[in-house]
C-alpha positions as CSV (number, residue, x, y, z in Angstrom):
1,X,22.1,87.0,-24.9
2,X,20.6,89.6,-27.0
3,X,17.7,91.9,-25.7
4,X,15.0,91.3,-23.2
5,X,12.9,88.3,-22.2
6,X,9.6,88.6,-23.5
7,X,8.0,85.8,-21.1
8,X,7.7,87.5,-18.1
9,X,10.0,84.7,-16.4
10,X,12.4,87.3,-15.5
11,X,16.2,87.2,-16.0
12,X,18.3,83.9,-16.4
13,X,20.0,83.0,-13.6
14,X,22.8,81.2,-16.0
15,X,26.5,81.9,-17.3
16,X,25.9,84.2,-19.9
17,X,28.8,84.9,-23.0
18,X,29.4,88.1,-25.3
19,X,28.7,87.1,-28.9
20,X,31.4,89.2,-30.1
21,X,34.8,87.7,-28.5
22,X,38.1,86.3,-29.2
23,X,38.2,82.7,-30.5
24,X,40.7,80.2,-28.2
25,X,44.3,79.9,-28.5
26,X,44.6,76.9,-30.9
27,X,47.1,75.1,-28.4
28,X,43.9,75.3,-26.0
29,X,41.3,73.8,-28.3
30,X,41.0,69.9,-28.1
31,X,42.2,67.6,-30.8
32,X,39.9,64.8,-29.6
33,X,36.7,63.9,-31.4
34,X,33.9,62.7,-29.5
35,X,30.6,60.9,-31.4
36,X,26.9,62.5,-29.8
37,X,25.1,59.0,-28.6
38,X,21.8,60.4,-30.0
39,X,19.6,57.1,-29.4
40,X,18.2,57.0,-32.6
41,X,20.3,53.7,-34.0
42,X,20.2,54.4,-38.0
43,X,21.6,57.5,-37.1
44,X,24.0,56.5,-35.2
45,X,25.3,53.8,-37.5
46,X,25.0,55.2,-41.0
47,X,25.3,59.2,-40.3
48,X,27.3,59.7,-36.4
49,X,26.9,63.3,-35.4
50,X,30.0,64.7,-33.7
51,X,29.4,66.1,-29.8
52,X,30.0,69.9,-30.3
53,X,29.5,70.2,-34.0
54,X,26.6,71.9,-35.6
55,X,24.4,69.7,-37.7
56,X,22.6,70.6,-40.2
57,X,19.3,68.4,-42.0
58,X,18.4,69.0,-45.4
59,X,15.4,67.3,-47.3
60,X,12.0,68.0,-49.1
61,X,8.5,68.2,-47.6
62,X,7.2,65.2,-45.9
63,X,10.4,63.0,-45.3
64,X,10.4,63.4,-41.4
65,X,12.8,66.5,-40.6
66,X,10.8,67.7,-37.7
67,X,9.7,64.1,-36.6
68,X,13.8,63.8,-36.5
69,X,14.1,66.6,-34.3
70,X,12.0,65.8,-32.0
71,X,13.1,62.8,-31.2
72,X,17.0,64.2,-31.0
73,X,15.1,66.3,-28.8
74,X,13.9,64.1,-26.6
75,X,16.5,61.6,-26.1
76,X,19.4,63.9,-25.6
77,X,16.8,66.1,-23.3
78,X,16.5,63.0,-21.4
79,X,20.1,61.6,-21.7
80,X,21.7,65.0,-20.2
81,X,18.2,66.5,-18.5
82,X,18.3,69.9,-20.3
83,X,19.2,71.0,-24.2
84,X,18.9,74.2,-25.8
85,X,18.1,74.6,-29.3
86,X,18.2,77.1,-32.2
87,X,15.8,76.0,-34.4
88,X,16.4,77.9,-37.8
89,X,13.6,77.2,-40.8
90,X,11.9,78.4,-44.0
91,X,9.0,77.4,-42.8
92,X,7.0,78.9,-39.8
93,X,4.8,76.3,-39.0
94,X,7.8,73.7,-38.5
95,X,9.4,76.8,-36.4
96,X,6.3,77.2,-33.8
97,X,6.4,73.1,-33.9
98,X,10.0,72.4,-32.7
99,X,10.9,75.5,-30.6
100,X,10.7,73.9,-27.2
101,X,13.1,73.3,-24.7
102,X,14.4,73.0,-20.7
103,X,15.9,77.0,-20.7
């Protein structure tokens, strides 16, 4: 973690990493692929996300990107009870909309 909370919540009590670091050994990374269940069945049929990967959604204005989110959101808050989530956006308004989350 970078810099200081600014909500007045106080520290995290959680396992915290350096940014900067060494990547693994590559006889210590795992070979297996794992699909995230995201709840969401066209997703999960026509585009699988993979559990650890990064995902990235692309499309124009008004095609349901943040009503997307949310949902992921939701159902793998509630599937795993916690998430964390960098939101990262053009836009600021869809920024302050999706930047919730169980810290």
């Amino acid at each position: 973690m970078i810099g200081e909370p600014v909500d007045e919540a106080g520290p995290w009590d959680e396992e915290t990493r350096a940014i900067h670091q060494d990547a693994p050994e590559f006889v210590e990374q795992s070979t297996e692929s794992e699909l995230l269940v995201t709840g969401i069945k066209v997703v999960d049929l026509l585009a699988p996300y993979a559990k650890g990967g990064k995902i990235g959604l692309f499309g124009g204005a008004g095609v349901g990107k943040t009503v997307l989110i949310m949902e992921l959101i939701n159902n793998i808050a509630k599937a795993h009870g916690g998430y964390r989530y960098l939101p990262v956006s053009a836009n600021a308004r869809a920024r302050a909309t999706i930047f919730i989350g169980k810290w």
